[in-house]
N, C-alpha and C positions, 0 to 999 in steps of 0.2 A: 587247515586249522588256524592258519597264521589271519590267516586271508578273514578267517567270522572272526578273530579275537576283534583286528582292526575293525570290522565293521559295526561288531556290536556298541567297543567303546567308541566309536563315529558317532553312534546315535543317542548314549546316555551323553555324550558334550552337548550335541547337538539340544537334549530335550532339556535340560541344565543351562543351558544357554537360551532357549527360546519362552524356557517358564520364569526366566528374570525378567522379562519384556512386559513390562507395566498394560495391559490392553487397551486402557486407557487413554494411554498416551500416545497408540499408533495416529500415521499423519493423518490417516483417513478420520478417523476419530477423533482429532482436532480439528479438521477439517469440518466435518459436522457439528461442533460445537459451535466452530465461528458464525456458519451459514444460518446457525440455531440464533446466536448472540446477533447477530447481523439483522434477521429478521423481526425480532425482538426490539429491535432499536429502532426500524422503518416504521413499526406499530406503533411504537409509543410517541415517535416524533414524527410532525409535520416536517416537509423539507418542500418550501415551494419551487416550483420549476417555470421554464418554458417551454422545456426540451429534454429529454430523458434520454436516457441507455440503461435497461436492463439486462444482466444475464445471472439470473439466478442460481441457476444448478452452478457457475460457479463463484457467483456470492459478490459478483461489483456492480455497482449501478451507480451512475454518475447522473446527477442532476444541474440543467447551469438554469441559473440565477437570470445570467445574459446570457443571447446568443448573435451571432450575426451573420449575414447570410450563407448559403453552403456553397455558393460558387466559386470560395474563398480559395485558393493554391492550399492544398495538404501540407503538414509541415514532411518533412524527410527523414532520415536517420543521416544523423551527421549537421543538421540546422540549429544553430544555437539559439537557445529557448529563453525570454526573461521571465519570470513570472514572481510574483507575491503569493503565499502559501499559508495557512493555519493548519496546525496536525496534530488531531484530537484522535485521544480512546474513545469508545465508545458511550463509556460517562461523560461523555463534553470536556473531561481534562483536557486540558491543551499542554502538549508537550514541547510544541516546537513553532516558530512564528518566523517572517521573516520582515514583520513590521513591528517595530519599536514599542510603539503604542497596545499592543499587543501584548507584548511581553511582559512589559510592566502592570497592565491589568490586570496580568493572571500568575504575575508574581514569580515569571520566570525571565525576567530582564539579566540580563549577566553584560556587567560595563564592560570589560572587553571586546564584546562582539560589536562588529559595523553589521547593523540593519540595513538593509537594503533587496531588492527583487533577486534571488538567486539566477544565476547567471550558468547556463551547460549546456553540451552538445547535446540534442538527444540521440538516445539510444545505444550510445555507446558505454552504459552503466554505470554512469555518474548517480542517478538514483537509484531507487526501491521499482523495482518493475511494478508496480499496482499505481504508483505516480508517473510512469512514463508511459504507460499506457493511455489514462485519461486524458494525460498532454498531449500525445498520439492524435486523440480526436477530437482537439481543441482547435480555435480558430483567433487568434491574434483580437483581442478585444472581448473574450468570451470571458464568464464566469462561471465557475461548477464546482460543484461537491460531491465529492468520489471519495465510495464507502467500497472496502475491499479486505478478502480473508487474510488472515498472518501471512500464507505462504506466497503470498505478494507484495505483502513487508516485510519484517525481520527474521520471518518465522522462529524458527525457537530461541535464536537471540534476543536476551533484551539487549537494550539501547538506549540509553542518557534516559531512563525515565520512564520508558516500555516496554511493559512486561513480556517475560517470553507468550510467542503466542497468541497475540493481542493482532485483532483486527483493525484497521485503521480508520480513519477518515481524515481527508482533506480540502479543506476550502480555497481553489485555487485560483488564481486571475492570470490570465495570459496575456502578458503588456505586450510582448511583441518578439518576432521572430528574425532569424539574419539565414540569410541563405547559406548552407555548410559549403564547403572547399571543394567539391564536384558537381556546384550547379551554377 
């Protein structure tokens, strides 16, 4: 008797607790929103390329501007990376720059900050995995713009300016590469 008492109240928690869950708001369900907002945005804008990487079903596709050749050395996990960056919503905001000129045009200059190429090992989670990705398959002199769902940026964190949930895009430049501490 003991034994159904526990079970029964097990299961009104349980449906009590599962019918507070917005459906809405499951990942999957964001997830499909973004992939929905994502493809929506490739329609409405032109993005010219040289060289492409698509993969839809999970929602990145990286376009470069330049490319250079593929025989180039891969970069590693552990190679420190410099790069210039722009990182926009999907409305063209730009939230974040790492060029000066940049920031000031779009009125998010902050005098404190030293502009300049961001400097990181990769792979070691110094950034947003949807930007170290695209870095992944960049080549030292290359340029590209890499469009990718929340849960490869902040996901449901916002962050200085973007919104929880928010897909990103960035315009990235790879000045050049350092060989990491085991090669």
């Amino acid at each position: 008797m003991k034994t159904r008492f526990i079970a029964v109240f097990a299961f009104f928690i349980g449906l009590a607790v599962t019918s507070c869950i917005n459906p809405d708001e499951t990942m999957e369900a964001i997830f499909q929103r973004d992939l929905e907002a994502i493809q929506k945005y490739l329609d409405e804008n032109q993005i010219t390329s040289v060289k492409k990487y698509e993969e839809p079903l999970e929602g990145v596709y990286i376009y470069w501007q330049e490319s250079v050749s593929e025989d180039l050395n891969s970069i590693k996990r552990g190679d420190t990376v410099r790069v210039d960056y722009t990182g926009k919503l999907l409305t063209n905001v730009i939230f974040d720059t790492s060029k000066e000129q940049v920031a000031r045009d779009n009125g998010i200059y902050a005098a404190g900050r030293l502009y300049q190429p961001l400097r990181y090992p990769l792979g070691l989670g110094f950034t947003i995995s949807g930007f170290e990705f695209a870095i992944s398959l960049m080549r030292p002199g290359e340029k590209a713009t890499v469009i990718f769902p929340s849960r490869l940026g902040y996901g449901s964190q916002s962050e200085n300016g973007i919104p929880a949930n928010s897909p990103l895009i960035f315009e990235i430049d790879l000045l050049g590469i350092t060989p990491g501490p085991n090669q």
